[in-house]
Each structure stands twice: as structure tokens, then as C-alpha cells.
N, C-alpha and C positions, 0 to 999 in steps of 0.2 A: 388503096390502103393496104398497108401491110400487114400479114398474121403473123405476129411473133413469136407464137407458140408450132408455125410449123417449120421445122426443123428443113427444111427443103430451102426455105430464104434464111434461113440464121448462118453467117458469115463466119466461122471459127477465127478468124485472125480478130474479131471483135469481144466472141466471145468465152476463146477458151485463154486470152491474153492477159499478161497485166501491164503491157505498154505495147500501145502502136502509135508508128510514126517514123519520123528520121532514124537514120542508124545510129546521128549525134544524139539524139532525145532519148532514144531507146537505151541507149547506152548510160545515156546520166542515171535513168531511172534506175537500171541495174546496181552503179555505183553511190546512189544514194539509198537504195535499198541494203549494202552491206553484205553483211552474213545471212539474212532473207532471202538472198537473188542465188545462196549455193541449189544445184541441181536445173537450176534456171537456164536458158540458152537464147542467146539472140539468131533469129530466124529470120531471109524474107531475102529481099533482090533490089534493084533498082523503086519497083514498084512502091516497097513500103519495108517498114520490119518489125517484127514484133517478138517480145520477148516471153520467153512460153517455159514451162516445165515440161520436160517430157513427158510424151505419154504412159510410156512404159513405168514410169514411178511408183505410180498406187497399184497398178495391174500384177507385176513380183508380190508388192507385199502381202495382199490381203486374195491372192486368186487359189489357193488351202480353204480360207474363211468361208469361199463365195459357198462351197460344197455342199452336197445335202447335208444337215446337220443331226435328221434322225432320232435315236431315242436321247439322244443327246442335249436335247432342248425340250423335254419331256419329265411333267409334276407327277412320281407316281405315289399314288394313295394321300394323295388330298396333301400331302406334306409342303406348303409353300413355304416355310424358314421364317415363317412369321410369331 
């Protein structure tokens, strides 16, 4: 039986994808998906392919955010804006 919560069997062509399969398939999905599929890249070999976002997409935007955040996210003197 499989654990699918351990990340050592989880398969990324499965499940960081939003199509796998032919490169015809993979492809239709892209062009029936539109203006959805911009930043999107079809990826893969003989084997298979699957159509994927880059990684780097949300890592730029939000890696400032990830930072400590400090007194910055700090109630002082009981004041909640309630």
C-alpha cells in the first residue's frame, strides 16, 4: 500500500501538474485553457509531458513576505481596532 502523505513516493509530474499525458493532450489543455495557461510551460520527453507553472513564480513574489515579520504583526496595549 501506498503512503501518500510521504513525500519520498509523491511523483511531481502528478502532482505539481495541471496536465499530464501526450504532448497532443497536453497541449489542447493548454489551448483550452486560454489566458489561464499564461506563465504555464509544457515540460517532459518522449516519456510523457506535463504542463506545469514555473517554480520560480510565487518564490519572486512573496520571498520579502516570507521574512520575520517582528513588531510588525504585534497588538500593543490591548488595542485590537475593534
Amino acid at each position: 500500500m501506498i503512503d501518500w502523505s510521504d513525500p519520498i513516493q509523491r511523483e511531481e509530474k502528478w502532482t505539481k501538474s495541471i496536465a499530464v499525458g501526450s504532448r497532443e493532450f497536453v497541449n489542447r489543455v493548454q489551448i483550452n485553457l486560454g489566458g489561464r495557461a499564461n506563465g504555464r510551460n509544457i515540460q517532459g520527453d518522449e516519456a510523457g509531458y506535463q504542463l506545469r507553472e514555473a517554480s520560480e513564480t510565487y518564490s519572486a513574489l512573496f520571498e520579502d513576505e516570507k521574512d520575520d515579520m517582528g513588531s510588525n504583526n504585534a497588538y500593543i496595549g490591548g488595542n485590537y481596532g475593534i
